[in-house]
C-alpha positions in Angstrom: 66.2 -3.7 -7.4 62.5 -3.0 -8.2 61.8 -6.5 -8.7 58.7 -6.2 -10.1 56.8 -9.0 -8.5 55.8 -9.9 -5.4 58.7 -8.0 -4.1 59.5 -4.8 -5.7 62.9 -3.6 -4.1 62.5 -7.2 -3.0 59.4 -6.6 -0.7 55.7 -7.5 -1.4 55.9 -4.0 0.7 56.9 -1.5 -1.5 55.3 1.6 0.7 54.2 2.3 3.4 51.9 0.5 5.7 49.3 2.3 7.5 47.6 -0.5 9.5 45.9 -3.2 7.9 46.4 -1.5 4.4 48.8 -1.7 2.2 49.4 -0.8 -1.7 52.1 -3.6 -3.2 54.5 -3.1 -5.9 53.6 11.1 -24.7 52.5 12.3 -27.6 51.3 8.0 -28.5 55.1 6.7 -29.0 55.4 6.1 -32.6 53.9 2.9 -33.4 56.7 2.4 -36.3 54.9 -0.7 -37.9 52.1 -2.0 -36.9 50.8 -5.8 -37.1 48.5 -5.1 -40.4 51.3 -2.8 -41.8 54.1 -5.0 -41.5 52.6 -8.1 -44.2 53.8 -7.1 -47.2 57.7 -6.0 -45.8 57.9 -9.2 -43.3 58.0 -11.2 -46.7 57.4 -14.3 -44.3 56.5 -17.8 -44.9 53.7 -19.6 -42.5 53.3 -22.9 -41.2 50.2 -24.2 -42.2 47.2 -24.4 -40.1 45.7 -27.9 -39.0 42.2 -25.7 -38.4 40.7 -23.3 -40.6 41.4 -19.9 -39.2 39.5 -17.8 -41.4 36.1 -18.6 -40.2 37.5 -18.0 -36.5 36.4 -15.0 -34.8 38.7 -13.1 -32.3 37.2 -12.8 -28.5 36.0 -9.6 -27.0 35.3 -8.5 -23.5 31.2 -9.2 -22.6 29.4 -6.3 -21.3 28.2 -6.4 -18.0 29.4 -10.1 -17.1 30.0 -11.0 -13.4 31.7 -14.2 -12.0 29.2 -15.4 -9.7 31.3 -17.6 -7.3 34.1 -17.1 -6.1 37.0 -19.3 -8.0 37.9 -22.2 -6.7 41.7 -23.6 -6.1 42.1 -25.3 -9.4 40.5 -22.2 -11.3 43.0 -19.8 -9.1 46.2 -22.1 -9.5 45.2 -21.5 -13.5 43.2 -18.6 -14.0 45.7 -16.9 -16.1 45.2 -19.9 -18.9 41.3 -19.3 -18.5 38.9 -17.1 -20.9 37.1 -14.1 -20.5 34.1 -15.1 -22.0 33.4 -18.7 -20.9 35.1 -18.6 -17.5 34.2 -14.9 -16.8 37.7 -14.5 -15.7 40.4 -12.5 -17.3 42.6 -14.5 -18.1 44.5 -14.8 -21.6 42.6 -17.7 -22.7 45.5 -20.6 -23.5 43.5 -22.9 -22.9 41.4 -22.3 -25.8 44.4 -21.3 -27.8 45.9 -24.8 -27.0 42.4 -27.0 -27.5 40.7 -24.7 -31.0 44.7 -23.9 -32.2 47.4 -25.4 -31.4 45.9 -28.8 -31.2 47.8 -31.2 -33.4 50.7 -29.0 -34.0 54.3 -29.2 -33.5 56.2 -25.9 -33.2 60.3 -24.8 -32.8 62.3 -25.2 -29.7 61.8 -20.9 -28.4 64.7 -20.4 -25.9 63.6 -17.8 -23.5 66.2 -15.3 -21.4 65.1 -15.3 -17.5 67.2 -11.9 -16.5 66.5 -12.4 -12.7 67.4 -13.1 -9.1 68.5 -16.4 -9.9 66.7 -20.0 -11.0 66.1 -23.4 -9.1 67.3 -25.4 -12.3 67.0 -29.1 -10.2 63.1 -28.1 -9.8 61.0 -31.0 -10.7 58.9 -29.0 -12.9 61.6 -27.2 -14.7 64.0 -29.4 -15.3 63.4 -30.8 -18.3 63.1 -26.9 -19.6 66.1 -25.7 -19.0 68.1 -24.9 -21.5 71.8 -26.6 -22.1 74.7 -24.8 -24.3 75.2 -27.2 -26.9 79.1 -25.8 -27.3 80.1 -26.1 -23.8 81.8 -29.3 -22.4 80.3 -29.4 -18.7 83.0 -29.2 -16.0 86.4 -28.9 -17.8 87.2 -25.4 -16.5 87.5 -24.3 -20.5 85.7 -21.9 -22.0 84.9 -24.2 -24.9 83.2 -21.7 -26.7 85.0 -18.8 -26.3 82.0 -16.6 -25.5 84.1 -15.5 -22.3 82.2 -17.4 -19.8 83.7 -20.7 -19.0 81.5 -23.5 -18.3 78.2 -21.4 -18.9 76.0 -24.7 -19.7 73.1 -23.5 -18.3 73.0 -19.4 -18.3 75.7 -17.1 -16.2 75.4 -15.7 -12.9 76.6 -12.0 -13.1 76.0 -11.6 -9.2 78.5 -14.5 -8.8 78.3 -15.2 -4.9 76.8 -11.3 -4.3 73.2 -11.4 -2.9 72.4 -8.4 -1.3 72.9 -5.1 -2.8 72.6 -0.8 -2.5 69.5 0.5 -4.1 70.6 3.1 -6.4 69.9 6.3 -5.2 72.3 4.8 -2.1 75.0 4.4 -4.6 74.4 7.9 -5.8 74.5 9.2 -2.5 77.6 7.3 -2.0 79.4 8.4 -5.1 78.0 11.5 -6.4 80.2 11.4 -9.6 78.3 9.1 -11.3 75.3 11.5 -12.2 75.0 15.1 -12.3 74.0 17.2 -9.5 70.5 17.6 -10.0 70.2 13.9 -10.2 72.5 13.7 -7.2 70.3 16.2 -5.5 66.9 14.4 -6.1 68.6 10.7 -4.7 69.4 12.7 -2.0 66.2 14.0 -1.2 64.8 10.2 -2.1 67.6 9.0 0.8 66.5 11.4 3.4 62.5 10.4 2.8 63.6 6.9 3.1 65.0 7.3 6.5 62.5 9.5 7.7 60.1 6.9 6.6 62.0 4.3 7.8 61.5 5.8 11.6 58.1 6.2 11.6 57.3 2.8 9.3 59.4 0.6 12.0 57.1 0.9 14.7 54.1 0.2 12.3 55.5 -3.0 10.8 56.6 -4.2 14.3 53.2 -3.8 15.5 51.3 -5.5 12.7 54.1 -8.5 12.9 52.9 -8.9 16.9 49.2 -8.5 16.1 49.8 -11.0 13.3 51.7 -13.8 15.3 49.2 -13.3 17.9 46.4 -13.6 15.5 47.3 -16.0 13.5 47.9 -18.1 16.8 44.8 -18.1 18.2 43.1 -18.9 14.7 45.8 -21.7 14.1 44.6 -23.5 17.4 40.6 -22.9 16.4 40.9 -24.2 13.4 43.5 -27.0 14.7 45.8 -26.4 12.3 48.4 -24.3 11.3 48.3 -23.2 7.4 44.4 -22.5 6.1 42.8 -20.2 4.0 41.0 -17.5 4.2 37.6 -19.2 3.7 38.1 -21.5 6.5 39.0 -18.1 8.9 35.3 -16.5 7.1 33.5 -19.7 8.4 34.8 -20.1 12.1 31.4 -19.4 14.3 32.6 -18.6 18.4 31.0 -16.0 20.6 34.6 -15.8 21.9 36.1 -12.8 22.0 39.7 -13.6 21.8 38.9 -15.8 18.8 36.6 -13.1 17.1 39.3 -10.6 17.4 42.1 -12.3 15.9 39.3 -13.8 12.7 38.6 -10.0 12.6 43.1 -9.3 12.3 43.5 -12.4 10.2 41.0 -11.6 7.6 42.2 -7.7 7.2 46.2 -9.7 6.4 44.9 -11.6 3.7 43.8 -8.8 2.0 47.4 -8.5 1.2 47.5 -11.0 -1.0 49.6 -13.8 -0.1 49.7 -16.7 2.6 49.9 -15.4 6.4 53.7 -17.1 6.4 54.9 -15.4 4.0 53.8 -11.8 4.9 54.9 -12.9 8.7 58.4 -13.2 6.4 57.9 -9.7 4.6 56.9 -7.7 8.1 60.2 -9.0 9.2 62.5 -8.3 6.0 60.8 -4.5 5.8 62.0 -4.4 9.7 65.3 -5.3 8.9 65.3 -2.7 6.2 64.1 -0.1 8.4 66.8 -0.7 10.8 69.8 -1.0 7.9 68.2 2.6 6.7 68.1 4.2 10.0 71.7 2.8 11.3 73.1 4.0 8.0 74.8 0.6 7.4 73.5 0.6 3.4 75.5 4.0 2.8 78.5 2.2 4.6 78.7 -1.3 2.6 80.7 -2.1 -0.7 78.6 -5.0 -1.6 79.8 -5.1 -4.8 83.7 -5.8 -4.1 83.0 -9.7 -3.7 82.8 -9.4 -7.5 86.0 -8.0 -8.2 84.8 -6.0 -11.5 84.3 -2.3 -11.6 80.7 -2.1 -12.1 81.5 1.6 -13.9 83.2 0.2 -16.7 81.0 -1.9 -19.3 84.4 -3.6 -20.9 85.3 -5.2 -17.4 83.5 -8.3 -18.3 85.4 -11.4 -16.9 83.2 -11.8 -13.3 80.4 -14.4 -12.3 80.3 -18.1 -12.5 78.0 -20.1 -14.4 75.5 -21.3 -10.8 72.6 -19.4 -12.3 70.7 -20.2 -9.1 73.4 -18.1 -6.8 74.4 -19.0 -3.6 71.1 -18.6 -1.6 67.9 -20.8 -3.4 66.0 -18.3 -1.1 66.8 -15.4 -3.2 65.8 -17.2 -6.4 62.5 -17.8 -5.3 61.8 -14.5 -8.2 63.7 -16.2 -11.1 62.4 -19.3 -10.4 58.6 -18.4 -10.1 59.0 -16.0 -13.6 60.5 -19.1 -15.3 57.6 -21.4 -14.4 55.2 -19.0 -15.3 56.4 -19.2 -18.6 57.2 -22.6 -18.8 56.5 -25.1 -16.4 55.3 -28.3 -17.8 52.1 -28.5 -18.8 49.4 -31.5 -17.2 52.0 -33.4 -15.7 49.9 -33.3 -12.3 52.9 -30.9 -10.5 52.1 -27.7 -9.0 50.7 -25.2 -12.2 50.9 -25.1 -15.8 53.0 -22.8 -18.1 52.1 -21.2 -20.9 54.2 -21.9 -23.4 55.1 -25.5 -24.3 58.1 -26.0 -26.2 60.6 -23.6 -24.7 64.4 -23.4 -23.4 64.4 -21.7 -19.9 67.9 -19.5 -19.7 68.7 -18.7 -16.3 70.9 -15.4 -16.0 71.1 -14.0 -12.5 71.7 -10.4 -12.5 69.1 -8.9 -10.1 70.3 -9.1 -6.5 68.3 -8.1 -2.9 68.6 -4.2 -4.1 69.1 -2.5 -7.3 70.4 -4.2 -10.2 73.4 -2.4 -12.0 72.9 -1.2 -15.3 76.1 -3.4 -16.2 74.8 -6.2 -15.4 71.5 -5.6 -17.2 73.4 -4.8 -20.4 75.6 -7.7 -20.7 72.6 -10.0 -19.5 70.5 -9.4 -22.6 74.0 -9.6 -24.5 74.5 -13.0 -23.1 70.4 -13.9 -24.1 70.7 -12.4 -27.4 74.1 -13.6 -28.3 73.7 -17.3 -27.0 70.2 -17.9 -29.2 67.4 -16.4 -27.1 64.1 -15.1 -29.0 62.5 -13.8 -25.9 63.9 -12.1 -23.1 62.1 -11.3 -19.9 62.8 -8.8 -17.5 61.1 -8.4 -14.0 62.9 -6.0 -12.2 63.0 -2.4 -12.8 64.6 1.0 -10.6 64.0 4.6 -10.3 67.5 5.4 -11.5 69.7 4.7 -14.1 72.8 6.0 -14.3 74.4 4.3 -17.0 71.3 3.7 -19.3 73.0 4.2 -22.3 74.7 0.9 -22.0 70.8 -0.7 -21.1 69.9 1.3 -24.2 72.4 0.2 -26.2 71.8 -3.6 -25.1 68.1 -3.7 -25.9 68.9 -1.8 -29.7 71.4 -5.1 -29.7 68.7 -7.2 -29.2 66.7 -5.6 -31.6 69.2 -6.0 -34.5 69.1 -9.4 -33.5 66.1 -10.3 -34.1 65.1 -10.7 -30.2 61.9 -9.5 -28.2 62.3 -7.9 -24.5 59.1 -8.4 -22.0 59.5 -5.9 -19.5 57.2 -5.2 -16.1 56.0 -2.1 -15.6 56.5 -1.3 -12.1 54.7 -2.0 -8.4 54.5 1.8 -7.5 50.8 2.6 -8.4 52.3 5.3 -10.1 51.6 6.8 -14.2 55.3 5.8 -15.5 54.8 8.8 -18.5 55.7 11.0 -15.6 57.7 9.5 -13.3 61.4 7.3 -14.5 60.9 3.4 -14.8 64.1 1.8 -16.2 64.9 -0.2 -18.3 62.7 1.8 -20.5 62.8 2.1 -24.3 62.7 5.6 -24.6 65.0 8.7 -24.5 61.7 11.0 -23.7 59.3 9.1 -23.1 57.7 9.7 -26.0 59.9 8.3 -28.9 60.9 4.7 -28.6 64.5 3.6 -29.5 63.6 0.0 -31.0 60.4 -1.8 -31.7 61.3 -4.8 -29.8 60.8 -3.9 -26.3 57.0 -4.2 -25.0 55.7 -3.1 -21.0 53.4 -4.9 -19.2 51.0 -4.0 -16.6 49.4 -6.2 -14.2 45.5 -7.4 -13.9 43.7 -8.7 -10.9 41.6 -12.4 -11.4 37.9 -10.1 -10.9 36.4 -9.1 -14.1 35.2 -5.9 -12.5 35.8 -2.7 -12.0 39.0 -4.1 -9.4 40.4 -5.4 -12.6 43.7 -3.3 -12.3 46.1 -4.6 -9.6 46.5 -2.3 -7.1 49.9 -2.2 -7.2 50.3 -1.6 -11.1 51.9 1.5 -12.4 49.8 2.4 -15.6 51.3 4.8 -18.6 49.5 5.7 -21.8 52.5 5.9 -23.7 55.0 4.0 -21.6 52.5 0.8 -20.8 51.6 -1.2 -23.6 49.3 -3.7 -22.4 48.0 -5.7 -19.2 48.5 -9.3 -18.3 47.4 -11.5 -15.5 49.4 -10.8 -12.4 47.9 -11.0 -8.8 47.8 -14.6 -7.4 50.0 -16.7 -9.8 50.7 -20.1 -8.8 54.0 -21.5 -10.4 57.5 -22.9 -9.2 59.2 -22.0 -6.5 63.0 -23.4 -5.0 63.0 -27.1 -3.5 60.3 -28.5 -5.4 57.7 -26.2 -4.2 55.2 -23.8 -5.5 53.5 -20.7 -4.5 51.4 -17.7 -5.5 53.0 -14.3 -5.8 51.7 -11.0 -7.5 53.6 -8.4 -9.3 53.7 -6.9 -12.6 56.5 -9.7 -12.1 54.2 -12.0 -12.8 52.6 -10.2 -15.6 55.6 -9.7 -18.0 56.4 -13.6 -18.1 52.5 -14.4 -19.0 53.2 -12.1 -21.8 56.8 -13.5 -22.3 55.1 -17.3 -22.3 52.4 -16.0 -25.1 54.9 -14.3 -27.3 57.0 -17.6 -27.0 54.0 -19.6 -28.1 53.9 -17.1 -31.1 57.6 -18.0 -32.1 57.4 -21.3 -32.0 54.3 -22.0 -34.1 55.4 -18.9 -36.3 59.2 -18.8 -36.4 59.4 -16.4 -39.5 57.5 -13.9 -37.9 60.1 -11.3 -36.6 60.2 -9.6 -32.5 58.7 -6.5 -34.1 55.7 -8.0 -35.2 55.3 -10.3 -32.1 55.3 -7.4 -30.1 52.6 -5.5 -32.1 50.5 -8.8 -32.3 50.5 -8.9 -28.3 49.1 -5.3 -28.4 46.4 -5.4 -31.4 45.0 -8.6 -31.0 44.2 -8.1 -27.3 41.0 -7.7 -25.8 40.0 -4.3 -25.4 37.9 -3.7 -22.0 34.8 -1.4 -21.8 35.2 -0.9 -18.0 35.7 2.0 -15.8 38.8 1.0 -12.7 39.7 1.5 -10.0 43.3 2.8 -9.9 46.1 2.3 -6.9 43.8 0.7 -5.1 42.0 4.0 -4.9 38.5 4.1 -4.7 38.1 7.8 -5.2 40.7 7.4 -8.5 38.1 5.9 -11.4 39.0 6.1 -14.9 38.5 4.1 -18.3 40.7 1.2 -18.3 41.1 2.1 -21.8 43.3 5.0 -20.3 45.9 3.0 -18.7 48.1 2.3 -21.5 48.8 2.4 -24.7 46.3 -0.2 -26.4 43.6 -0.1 -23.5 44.0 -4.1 -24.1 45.0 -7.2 -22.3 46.6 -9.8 -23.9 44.8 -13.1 -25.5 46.7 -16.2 -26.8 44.1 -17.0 -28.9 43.7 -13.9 -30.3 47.6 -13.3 -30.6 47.6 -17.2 -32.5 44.6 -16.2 -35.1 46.6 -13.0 -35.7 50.0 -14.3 -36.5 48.9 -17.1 -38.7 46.6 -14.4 -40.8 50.4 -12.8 -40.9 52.2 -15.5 -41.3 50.5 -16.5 -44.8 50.8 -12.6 -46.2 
């Protein structure tokens, strides 16, 4: 799996690491309809506004605006919610949506599809989220609503008790049938660079994991105590060497992004990878067989259970951090807030520890689409897709349906109109299969010219817009919560605005929701940095599609104007 978060083929490491550094994880496509163009054929109603839109203006981007300290926790833990103009931080302004919009105002019930690794339903600040099949009859063994999954009261678990899994150029490797030969021929080539890199990137990761523990040791006992932040590191004064020296190594590790625990956790897992790669065990395991299904036949259906967290809460850390994203409860004083406030989380676990199968993909946003969901979101993506059709096939589903698919763009720095990110919705590249599938690239918290994550592919046909995703605090397994970045955590932003959307505009249709999230974003007049390259500069405007990020308020004052056409 590239899941596109923290962990893209489930590692905050997706390349890789020199040491110290590291980068994380077409013609214009038709356009079809766009917001404006689509009033007169939507032929929908509106629910009336408690405020006066009209006189509203939408926000844009100031010119030359800095944030002149740096944020503080409670601005971090939220900056997604936050505005560009009054906070100076590019967030997606919810906040103002929430207080100048949505104030007063009762919308539908928006269920929301979670197609991931798995999610903590018993989490304190999810529980009372998660959605419930109101035709199943919990526990009786019966399939009550003869939807072929029995007991499926809270989502299905396609992975059943499966955790870790092949990436897919392994399973091309391993059975050569499934593509043709010049895609055989490139996973090939991808296996042997893999190895090769795995040889010379083991020695690297075991070194920075012994300077780290060392480090971090010396600074734990300075500071006499053992978790801190990188502030408190920045302000320890000693004219001892030992201690300078490991301030100096701790510093350079935060710069990855996350807590010094959980990249001592991430060192260790890329070992482990390196190891499997270079033994060859990944080419000699059927992971798949604890299943039972043939993962080559789409009609082979009857698999999983219905424990949409899966067998290991430390694999749904992914699934469960995407969901509260999107809809954690709002000021209830635990851990973050979500975006969206009156939504139905649907946990279906398809994305194991490697690459998803397109299978499970398909009948995933089946199982969304055909059990009520209006949003789907998808963080998890892969180089190669051997049965896309079926994926394909799924999202034009979806679309007929009625049903909108979020989908992360990718962790690999890379321009996705030239190199293969699937799911896609797109044959070419260039011509888009249905209007209901929107890509979303990632953002940094600085309004600056680092406003890109590094990490974030880009794509100005195949990337539709950018959303907060680098340090986003939300729920994690066991009651806890943490930050993680990721275009990941981009696409569930998005997937929490667009749910906002439906609920306080129900008649509007996935087609136009989509196009709102592109047109009524802000469009930035900055030139970025790109891959975390400071020699790469280049118009954000250049990086997708609309050259926007997205804005709830913005997105709210566009679907009621609409709404009442």
């Amino acid at each position: 799996m590239l899941i596109q978060g923290n962990i893209q083929k489930k590692s905050v490491l997706s390349k890789p690491i020199n040491t110290y550094t590291i980068m994380a994880m077409n013609s214009i496509k038709p356009f079809f309809i766009t917001a404006f163009s689509v009033l007169v054929l939507a032929g929908c109603g509106s629910q009336k506004s408690i405020v006066n839109f009209s006189n509203l203006a939408p926000i844009s981007a100031p010119l030359n605006v800095k944030k002149k300290a740096a944020l503080k926790e409670t601005e971090l833990k939220r900056w997604s919610h936050l505005d560009i103009v009054k906070d100076t931080i590019p967030g997606m302004s919810v906040d103002k949506a929430y207080a100048e919009l949505l104030k007063n105002r009762v919308g539908e019930k928006v269920i929301v599809g979670i197609v991931d690794s798995g999610v903590d339903i018993d989490h304190e600040d999810l529980k009372s989220v998660v959605w419930t099949n109101p035709k199943e009859i919990p526990g009786n063994g019966i399939d009550d609503d003869n939807n072929g999954y029995v007991d499926d009261i809270h989502g299905w678990n396609f992975l059943g008790n499966l955790v870790k899994e092949n990436l897919e150029y392994e399973r091309i490797v391993k059975n050569p049938s499934l593509v043709d030969e010049a895609t055989y021929l490139e996973a090939k080539a991808e296996n042997d660079k893999k190895t090769t890199e795995a040889s010379a990137g083991k020695g690297r990761y075991e070194e920075m994991l012994t300077v780290l523990k060392s480090s971090d040791e010396v600074v734990a006992k300075e500071l006499k105590k053992e978790t801190y932040t990188v502030d408190e590191v920045k302000a320890i004064n000693t004219k001892d060497e030992a201690v300078v020296k490991a301030k100096n190594s701790i510093q350079r590790m935060f710069a990855f992004g996350m807590p010094i625990k959980d990249l001592k956790e991430a060192l260790q897992d890329e070992i482990e990878k390196a190891n499997a790669a270079l033994s060859g065990d990944n080419l000699k395991q059927d992971y798949r067989k604890i299943l039972g299904d043939n993962p080559n036949d789409i009609t082979d259906t009857k698999y999983g259970n219905n424990n949409v967290m899966g067998p290991d809460k430390n694999e749904s850390v992914h699934g469960t951090h995407v969901s509260g994203i999107i809809g954690q409860v709002r000021h209830n004083k635990l851990g973050g807030d979500g975006i969206a406030n009156n939504v139905a989380i649907m946990g279906i676990r398809a994305v194991p520890d490697g690459d998803e199968y397109d299978k499970d993909i398909a009948l995933a946003i089946r199982y969304a689409v055909d059990n009520g969901a209006k949003v789907i979101n998808g963080s998890f993506g892969k180089a190669y897709s051997p049965q896309k059709h079926w994926v394909f096939d799924a999202i034009k589903y979806a679309a007929e349906k009625d049903v909108l698919i979020v989908h992360a763009a990718g962790n690999s720095s890379k321009n996705i109109d030239f190199f293969d990110n699937f799911p896609n919705d797109s044959e070419d590249k260039k011509t888009e299969i249905s209007d209901n599938l929107i890509t979303i690239g990632a953002l940094n918290f600085e309004y600056n010219n680092k406003l890109v994550a590094k990490f974030s592919n880009i794509g100005k046909l195949n990337v539709d817009v950018f959303a907060p995703g680098v340090q986003i605090y939300a729920t994690t397994p066991g009651n806890t919560y943490k930050y993680l970045q990721g275009t990941s955590m981009a696409a569930p932003n998005v997937a929490g605005v667009a749910a906002l959307i439906r609920s306080y505009y129900p008649k509007l249709s996935a087609s136009q929701v989509k196009h709102i999230l592109m047109d009524s974003g802000v469009k930035i007049p900055l030139e970025v940095v790109v891959g975390g390259n400071n020699q790469d500069i280049r118009p954000f405007a250049d990086l997708s599609k609309t050259g926007k990020i997205v804005n709830a308020y913005n997105a709210i004052l566009m679907a009621d104007k609409i709404s009442k056409n």
